[in-house]
N, C-alpha and C positions, 0 to 999 in steps of 0.2 A: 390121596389126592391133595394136591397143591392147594392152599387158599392166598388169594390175593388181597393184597392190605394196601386202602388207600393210605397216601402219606398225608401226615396233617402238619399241617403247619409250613407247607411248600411254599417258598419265598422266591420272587424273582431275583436273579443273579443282580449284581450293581453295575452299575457303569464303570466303565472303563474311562481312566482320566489319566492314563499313559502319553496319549496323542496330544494334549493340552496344551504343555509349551510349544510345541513345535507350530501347532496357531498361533498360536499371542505372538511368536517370531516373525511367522509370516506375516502377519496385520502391522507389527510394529515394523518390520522392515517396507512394507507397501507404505503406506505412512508418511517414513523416512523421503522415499523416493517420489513421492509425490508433491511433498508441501512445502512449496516456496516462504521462504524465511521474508527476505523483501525484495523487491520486487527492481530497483533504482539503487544503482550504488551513490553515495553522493558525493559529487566532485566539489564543492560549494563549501564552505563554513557555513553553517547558520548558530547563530545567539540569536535566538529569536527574544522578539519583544514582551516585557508582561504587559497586566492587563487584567483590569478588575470585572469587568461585564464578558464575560464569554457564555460562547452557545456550544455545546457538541454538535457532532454531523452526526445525521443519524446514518445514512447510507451511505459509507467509505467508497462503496463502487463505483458510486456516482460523482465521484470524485476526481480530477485529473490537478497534479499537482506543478506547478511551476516555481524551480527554486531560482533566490537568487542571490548571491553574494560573493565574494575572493575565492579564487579557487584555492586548494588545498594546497599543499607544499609540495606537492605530486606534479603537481601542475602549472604550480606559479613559475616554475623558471622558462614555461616555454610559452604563456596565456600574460603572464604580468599579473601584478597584485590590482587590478581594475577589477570592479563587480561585471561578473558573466550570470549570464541566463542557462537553466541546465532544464532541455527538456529532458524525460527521460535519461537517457544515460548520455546523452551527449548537450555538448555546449551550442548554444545559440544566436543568434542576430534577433531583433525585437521581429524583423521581418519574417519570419520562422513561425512567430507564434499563430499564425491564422492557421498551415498547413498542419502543425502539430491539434489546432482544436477539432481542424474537420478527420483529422485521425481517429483520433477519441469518439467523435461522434459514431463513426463507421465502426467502430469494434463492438459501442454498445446497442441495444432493442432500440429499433425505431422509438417504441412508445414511451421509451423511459429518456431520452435527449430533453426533451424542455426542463426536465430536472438535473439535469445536467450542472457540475460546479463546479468552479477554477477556483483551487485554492493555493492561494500566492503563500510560500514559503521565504519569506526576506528576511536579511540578516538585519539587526539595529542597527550596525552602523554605514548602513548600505545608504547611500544620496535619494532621493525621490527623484531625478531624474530619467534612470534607466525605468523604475516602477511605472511612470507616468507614459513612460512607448510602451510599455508591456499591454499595460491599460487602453491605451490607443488602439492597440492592434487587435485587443481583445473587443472592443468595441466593434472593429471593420470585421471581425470574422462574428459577431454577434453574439458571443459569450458573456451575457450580463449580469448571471449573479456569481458573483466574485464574492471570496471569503479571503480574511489574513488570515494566517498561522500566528498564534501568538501564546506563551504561559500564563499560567493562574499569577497573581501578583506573591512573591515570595517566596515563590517554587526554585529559583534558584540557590 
């Protein structure tokens, strides 16, 4: 007659870690194709100004940006070396910026528009005159906390 012998010492088998790159591919290629690098090409120069008292944004989303300065060498020969307004990806009129704020508005939660910020991107050697319509208009479309873009002092 047969006797039957427990086994001692019966260990569960290990995982299997064959499959493994073949995720991290997957995840690194979803990744890839999902995440926006930036968002605005810029057609503008900016040298932005320094500046010893600065504040960080805390919330970038809440953020719509308005650059402004000479356009790039791409585009001076057919724009002229005059400072242009660049919403997003295209060039603008000071008359422009109301239509571009109530865009902004609309993309983001009702709840979160009163925090809402225009932050002005100006070259240093840009005139205050075009800033000053920018300002205007930002006024008529009701966009009132405005921030400048500027560096740490010595950063350059």
């Amino acid at each position: 007659m047969a006797k039957f012998q427990k086994k001692r010492g019966k260990s569960t088998p290990g995982i299997s870690t064959a499959s493994l790159p073949d995720i991290i591919f997957m995840l690194l290629f979803f990744f890839m194709v999902v995440t926006v690098m930036r968002e605005t090409e810029l057609k503008v120069k900016l040298r932005l100004p320094q500046a010893t008292e600065l504040t960080k944004l805390e919330k970038k989303s809440l953020v719509s940006y308005i650059y402004i300065g000479e356009p790039i060498p791409k585009y001076a020969k057919k724009l002229g070396s005059a400072p242009r307004i660049q919403l997003n990806d295209v060039f603008a009129t000071p008359e422009d910026v109301i239509q571009f704020i109530e865009n902004e508005r609309a993309k983001m939660d009702e709840r979160l528009t009163p925090y809402m910020t225009t932050s002005l991107r100006v070259d240093k050697d840009v005139k205050m005159g075009i800033v000053t319509d920018v300002k205007q208009e930002l006024r008529k479309a009701n966009a009132l906390k405005i921030n400048y873009s500027s560096l740490p002092k010595g950063s350059e």
